[in-house]
Every structure is written in structure tokens, then in C-alpha cells.
C-alpha positions in Angstrom: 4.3 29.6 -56.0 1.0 31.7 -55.3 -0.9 28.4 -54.8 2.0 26.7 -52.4 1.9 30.1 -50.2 -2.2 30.1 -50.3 -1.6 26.8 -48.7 0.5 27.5 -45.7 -0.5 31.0 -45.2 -1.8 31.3 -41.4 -3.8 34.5 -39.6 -2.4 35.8 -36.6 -4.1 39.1 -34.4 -2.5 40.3 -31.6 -5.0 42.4 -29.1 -2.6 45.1 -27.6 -0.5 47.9 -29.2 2.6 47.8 -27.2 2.7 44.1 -27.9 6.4 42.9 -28.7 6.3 40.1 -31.8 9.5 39.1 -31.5 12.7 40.4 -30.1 15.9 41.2 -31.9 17.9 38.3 -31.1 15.2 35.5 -31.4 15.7 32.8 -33.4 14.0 33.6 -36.7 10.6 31.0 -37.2 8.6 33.2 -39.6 7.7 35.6 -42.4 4.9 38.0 -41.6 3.0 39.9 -43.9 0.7 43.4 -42.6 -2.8 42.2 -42.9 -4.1 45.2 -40.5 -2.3 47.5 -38.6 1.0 48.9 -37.9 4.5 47.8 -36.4 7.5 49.9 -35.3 11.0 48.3 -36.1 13.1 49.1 -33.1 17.1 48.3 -32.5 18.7 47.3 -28.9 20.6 49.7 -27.2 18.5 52.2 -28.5 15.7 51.1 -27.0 14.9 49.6 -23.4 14.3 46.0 -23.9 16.5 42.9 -23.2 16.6 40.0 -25.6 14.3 37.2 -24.2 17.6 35.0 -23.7 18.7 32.2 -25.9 15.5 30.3 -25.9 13.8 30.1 -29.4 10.1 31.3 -28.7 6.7 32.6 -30.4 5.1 35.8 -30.6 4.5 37.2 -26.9 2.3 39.5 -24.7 5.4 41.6 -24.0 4.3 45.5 -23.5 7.4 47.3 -24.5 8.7 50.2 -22.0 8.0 53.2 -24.6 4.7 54.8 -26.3 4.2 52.4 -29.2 4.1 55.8 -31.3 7.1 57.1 -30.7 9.9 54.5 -28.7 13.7 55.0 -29.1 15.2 53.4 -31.1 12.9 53.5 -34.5 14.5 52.4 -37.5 11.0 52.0 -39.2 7.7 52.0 -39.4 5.4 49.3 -41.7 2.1 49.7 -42.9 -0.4 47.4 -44.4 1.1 45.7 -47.2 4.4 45.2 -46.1 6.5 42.2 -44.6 9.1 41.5 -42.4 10.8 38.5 -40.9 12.8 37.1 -44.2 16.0 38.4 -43.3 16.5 35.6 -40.6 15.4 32.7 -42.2 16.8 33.9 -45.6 20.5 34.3 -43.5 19.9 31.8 -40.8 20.9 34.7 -38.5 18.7 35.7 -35.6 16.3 38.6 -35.5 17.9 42.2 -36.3 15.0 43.5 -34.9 12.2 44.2 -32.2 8.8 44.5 -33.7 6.2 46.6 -32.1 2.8 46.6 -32.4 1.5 50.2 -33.1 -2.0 49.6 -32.5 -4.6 47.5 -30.9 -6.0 44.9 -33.4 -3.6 44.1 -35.6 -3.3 40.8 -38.1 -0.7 39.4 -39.7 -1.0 36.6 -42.5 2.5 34.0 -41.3 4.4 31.6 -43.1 6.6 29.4 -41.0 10.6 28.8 -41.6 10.4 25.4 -43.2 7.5 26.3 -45.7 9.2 29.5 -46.3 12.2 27.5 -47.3 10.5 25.2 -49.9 8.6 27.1 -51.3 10.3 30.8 -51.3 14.1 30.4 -50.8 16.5 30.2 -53.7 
């Protein structure tokens, strides 16, 4: 399994804290792991942002509408280390989530739905 993940794993950074990942509601497309950095895990209807509509869609440049310290909302916050994402490809459900970047810089090691599902999903 370690060698099958080593294979697909891909790097993502995103430049911006404030930067929205993906939006609870989105179709779920990956698994992230923390390479560097922080993300907040933030709910709707807690917190001021509207799902991006019904239109499957990568990470985005998004600034979300509170201090990425401290928004509305929080349900948690993950360091380096930890993963999120699995939950919707595991279920076939959409997001359950908004992730926020914390801080500028971070990076994320991704593996996509379908290689998730070969090589991860039981």
C-alpha cells in the first residue's frame, strides 16, 4: 500500500491564508494530507460562505469573509500531520466541510478519488 500511495501522491501549496480549499457541499475529488501549515474546518450557517453551487470544482483562490484565526463556525483546527477529505469519497457524500487555510504557505501532499479508491478503500 505504502508503495501504491508513493506513486500517486501529488504536492499542492496554496499562497494565501484565507484561501478556501474546498467548500462544504463540493463534490468530494480528494484526500489531503498537512505537509506545512494549518487549516480551520468550518460548518455553513455558522459561518458566512455560500456553497460554490452544484458544479464539481478544484481548490480555489476564495478569501473567506472572517480572520482565518478565528472565523465562526470552527469545528476544528488541523496541524501538520493530519488529513482530511476521506469522509466524501469513503461515503460518496459531498463535503461536510469548508477548509480554511490558516496561514500563508501552506502544502498539502493529494491523492485523487479514483486512486484513493484502489488503493485505500475497503
Amino acid at each position: 500500500v505504502k508503495r501504491e500511495l508513493a506513486a500517486v501522491l501529488m504536492f499542492e501549496g496554496h499562497q494565501r491564508a484565507g484561501t478556501v480549499l474546498f467548500s462544504q457541499g463540493d463534490k468530494g475529488t480528494s484526500w489531503y494530507i498537512i505537509w506545512k501549515g494549518s487549516v480551520n474546518v468550518v460548518t455553513h450557517g455558522k459561518v458566512g460562505l455560500s456553497p460554490r453551487g452544484g458544479t464539481p470544482r478544484g481548490p480555489s483562490s476564495v478569501t473567506a469573509p472572517h480572520p482565518p484565526c478565528c472565523p465562526q463556525g470552527l469545528v476544528a483546527t488541523l496541524h501538520e500531520g493530519d488529513d482530511f477529505g476521506q469522509l466524501a469519497l469513503v461515503n460518496d457524500a459531498p463535503r461536510a466541510a469548508t477548509i480554511l487555510l490558516r496561514e500563508d504557505n501552506c502544502h498539502f501532499l493529494r491523492v485523487d478519488k479514483q486512486d484513493f479508491n484502489r488503493i485505500l478503500k475497503v
